[in-house]
Structure formats: C-alpha cells, structure tokens
C-alpha positions as CSV (number, residue, x, y, z in Angstrom):
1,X,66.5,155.9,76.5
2,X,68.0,153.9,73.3
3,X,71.8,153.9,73.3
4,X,73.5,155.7,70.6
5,X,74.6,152.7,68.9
6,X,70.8,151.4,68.7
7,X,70.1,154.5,66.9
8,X,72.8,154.3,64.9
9,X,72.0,151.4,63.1
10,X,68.5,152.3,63.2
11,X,69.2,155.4,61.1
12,X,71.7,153.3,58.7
13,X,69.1,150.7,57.8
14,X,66.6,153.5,56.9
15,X,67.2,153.0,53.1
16,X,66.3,149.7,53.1
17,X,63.4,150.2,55.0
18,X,63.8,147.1,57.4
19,X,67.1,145.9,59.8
20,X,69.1,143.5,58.2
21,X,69.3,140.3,61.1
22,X,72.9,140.6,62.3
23,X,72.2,144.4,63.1
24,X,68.9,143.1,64.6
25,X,70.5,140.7,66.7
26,X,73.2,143.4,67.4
27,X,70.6,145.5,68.9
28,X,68.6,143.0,71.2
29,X,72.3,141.7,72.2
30,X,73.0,145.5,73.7
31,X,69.4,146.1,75.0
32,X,70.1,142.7,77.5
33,X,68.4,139.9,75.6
34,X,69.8,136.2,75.1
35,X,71.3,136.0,71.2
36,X,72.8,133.3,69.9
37,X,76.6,133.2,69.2
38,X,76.4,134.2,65.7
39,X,78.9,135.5,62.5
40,X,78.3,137.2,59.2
41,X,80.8,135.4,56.8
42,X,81.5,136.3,53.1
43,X,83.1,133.6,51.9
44,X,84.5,130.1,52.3
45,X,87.7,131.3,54.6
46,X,85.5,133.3,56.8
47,X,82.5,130.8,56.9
48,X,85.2,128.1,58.6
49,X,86.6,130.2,60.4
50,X,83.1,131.1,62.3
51,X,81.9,127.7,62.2
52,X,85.7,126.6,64.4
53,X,84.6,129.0,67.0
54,X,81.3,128.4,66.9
55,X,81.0,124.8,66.7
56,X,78.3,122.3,64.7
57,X,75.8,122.4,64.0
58,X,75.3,125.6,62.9
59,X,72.1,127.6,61.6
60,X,72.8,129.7,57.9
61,X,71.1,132.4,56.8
62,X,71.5,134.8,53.7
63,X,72.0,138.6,54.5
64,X,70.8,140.7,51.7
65,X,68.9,144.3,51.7
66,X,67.0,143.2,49.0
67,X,65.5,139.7,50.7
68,X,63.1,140.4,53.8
69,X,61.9,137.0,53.6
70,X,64.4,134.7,53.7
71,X,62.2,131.5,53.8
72,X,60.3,132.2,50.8
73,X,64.0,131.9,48.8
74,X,65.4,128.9,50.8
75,X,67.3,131.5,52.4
76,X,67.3,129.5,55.8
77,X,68.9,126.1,56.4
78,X,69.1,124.5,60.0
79,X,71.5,122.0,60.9
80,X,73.9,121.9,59.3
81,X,76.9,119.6,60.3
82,X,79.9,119.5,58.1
83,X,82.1,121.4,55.8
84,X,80.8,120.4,52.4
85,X,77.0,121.9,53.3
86,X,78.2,124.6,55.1
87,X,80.2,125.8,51.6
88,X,77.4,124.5,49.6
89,X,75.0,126.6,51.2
90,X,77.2,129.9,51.2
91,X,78.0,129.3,47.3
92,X,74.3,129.1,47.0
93,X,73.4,131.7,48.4
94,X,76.1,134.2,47.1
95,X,74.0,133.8,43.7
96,X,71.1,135.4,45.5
97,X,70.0,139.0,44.7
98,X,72.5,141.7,46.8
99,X,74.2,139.2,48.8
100,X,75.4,141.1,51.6
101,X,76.9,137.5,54.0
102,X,75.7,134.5,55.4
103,X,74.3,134.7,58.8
104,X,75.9,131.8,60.7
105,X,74.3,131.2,64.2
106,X,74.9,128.1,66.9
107,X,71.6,125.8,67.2
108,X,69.5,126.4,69.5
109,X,66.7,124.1,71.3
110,X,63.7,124.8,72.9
111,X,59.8,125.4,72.5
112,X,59.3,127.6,69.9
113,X,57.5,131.0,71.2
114,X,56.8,134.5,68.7
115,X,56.7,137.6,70.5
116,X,55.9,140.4,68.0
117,X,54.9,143.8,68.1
118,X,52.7,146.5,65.5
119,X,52.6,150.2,65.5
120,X,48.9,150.2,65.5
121,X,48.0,154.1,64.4
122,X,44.9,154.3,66.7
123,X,46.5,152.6,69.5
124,X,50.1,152.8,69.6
125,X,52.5,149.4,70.0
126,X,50.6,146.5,70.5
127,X,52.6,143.4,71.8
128,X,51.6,139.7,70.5
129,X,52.7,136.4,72.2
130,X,51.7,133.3,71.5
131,X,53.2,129.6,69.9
132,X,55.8,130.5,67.5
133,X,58.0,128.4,64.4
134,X,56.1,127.6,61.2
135,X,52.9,126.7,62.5
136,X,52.0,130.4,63.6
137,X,49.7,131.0,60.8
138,X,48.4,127.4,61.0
139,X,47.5,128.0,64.5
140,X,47.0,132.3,65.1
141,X,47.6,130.7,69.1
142,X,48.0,134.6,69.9
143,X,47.3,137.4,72.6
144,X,47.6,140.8,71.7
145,X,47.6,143.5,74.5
146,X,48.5,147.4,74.3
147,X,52.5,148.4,75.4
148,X,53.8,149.2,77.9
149,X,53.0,146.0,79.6
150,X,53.1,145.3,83.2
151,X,53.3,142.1,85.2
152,X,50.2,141.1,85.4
153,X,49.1,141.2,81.5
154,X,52.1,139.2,80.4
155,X,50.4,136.7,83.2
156,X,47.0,137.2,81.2
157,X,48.6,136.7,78.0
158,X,50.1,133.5,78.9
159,X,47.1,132.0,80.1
160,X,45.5,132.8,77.5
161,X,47.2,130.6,74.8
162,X,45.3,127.9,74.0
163,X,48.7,125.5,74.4
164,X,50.0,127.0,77.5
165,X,50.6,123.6,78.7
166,X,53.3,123.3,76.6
167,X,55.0,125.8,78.4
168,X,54.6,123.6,81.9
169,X,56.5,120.7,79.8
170,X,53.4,118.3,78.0
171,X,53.8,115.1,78.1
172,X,57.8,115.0,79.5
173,X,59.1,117.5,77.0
174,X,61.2,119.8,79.2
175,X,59.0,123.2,81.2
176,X,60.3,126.7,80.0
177,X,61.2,128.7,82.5
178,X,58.2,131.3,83.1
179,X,60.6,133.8,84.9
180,X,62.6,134.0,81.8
181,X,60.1,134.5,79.0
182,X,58.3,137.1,81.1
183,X,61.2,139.2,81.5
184,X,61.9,138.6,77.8
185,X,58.4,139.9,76.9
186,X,58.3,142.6,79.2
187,X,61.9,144.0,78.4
188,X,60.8,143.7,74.6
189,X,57.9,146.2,75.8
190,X,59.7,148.3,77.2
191,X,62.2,148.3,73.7
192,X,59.3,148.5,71.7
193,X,58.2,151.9,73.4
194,X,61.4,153.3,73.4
195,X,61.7,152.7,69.3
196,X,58.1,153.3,68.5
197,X,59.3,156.5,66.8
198,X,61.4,154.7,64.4
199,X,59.3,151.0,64.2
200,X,56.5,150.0,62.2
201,X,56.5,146.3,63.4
202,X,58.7,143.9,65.5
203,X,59.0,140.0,64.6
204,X,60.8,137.6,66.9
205,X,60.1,134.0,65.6
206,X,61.0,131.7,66.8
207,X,62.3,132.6,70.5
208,X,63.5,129.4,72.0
209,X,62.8,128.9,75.0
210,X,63.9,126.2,77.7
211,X,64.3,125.6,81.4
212,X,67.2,128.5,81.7
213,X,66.5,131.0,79.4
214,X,64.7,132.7,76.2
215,X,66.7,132.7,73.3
216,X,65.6,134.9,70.3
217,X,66.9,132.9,67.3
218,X,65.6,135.3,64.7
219,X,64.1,138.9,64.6
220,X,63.1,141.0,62.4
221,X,62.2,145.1,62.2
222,X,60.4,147.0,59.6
223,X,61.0,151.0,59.8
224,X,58.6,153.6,59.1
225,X,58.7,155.7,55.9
C-alpha cells in the first residue's frame, strides 16, 4: 500500500509527465531505501548554506520540469570542492530552461549498479539489473526478469551479469555487500508493483554500492499518460 505522501507527489508531478529528482529521492527515502543527504537550493545563500551542513564535496544537479536529461545539458557536475564552483555551477545553471533549483547531494563511493524497471504492456513490470554509470549502453551487462521478484531470481539475476566478479571485490577493489543490494532490488520490486498503476518506467543509475550498503545516487520516474 503506497503512503499518502507517495501518492501525493505522484499525482503533482503528473503535468510534467516524469518526477522531478528531489521528489524522486523523497519517495525512495520514505519507502526505506538509502538516499543520499541531499538539498534543493535556489540561490547563492541557500546553496552555502546546504553545502555547511552537508560537507564537500558535493554532487550538483539542475532541477527543472522541462530537462529530463540532465546529462545531455551538462546538467550534472560531480565533485565539486569549494565555494567558487559550487556558485559557478548554480549561476550556470539558473540560465537553463525552467530552472526550478539545484540538486545538491553528498558524494557517494562505491561500484556503480542500475536497477531499472518497464511497464511492459504484455507482461506487466519487468525489473533490470545489471553494471550501472555511463558505461551501461557500452556494455547492455543486464538481466531482465518479470516483478514481483522473489529470492531466488535476484540470485539468478546476479549471476548472470557477465562482471559479477566485480561485485565479490576484483582485483582488491572493495566486495559490495550482497545482503544489501538484494534487499535493495527486491524492495524496489515490491515499489514497482505497488506504483505500476501510475509508472511507465523506473531508472536508478547509478546505485552505489559498497561493503555496508546500496545507495541510490540518482533515480528517475516517467508517469503514464
């Protein structure tokens, strides 16, 4: 059963069409998943102000209705360390079209996962896992399976990634904690079915993961008509 404030902002972003992040975030935050700490500032006051509680470096990323992309605008810069980029990048990006904030999230490390999910009309939500950041469509390293899932397909899914043994720490690089990033995939499922009436497709990439915890560092959610 969503909670009221899930369908809330589900219903608000219906006229754009799509979630805007912070109210994506919002909702995975209050469904149980790992966020990071994160602000929507407007301008230069607010963007320190987030940035002193937060701590750098920081993650910035344009809020608009009218940008569903941000990469293909520049609408994404990591690591960021000091004041003078942090206010560079916010005057930047209130030029864009329907600047609505800057996202401004703590870094987080980890390998680089996609979890994703469709609204197939034949078969309902279909869940997709596989080796996340901007080498996804290099690599399509994906499994697909029908929702709900159970146990023992996220298993199958896993072991079916052609770099699974990234996930068991290659070559000294620290192992990501399997415990977490199944419950992370099932508990996604388990959304996904419970918004399928409202969702055409769900994008998490990347979710960080690391030896504690799954950390979904940006998500994304296209409504139906």
């Amino acid at each position: 059963m969503l909670k009221k404030e899930i369908k809330q902002i589900l219903r608000k972003s219906k006229q754009w069409g799509w979630v805007l992040e912070p109210d994506a975030q919002k909702i995975f935050s209050l469904y149980g998943f790992d966020t990071p700490k994160y602000s929507v500032a407007k301008n230069s006051t607010d963007a320190l102000s987030v940035v002193r509680k937060i701590g750098y470096p920081v993650v910035a990323k344009i809020v608009s209705p009218a940008i569903v992309h941000k990469s293909d605008v520049k609408g994404v810069v990591v690591g960021i360390k000091d004041e003078k980029t942090l206010l560079a990048t916010l005057a930047r990006f209130q030029k864009m079209e329907a600047f609505a904030g800057m996202l401004i999230a703590e870094m987080v490390k980890g390998l680089e996962l996609i979890i994703g999910a469709k609204n197939d009309v034949q078969f309902g939500p279909m869940i997709m896992v596989g080796m996340g950041g901007v080498g996804v469509e290099i690599y399509k390293d994906i499994s697909l399976r029908m929702a709900p899932l159970k146990n023992r397909d996220v298993d199958n899914m896993l072991n079916e990634l052609a770099a699974r043994k990234l996930l068991a720490g290659y070559r000294g690089e620290e192992a990501v904690s399997i415990s977490a990033l199944k419950k992370t995939i099932l508990g996604f499922s388990r959304l996904v079915m419970e918004m399928r009436d409202f969702v055409e497709s769900i994008d998490l990439n990347p979710v960080m993961c690391g030896a504690k915890s799954c950390v979904i560092a940006d998500a994304r959610i296209i409504l139906k008509n």
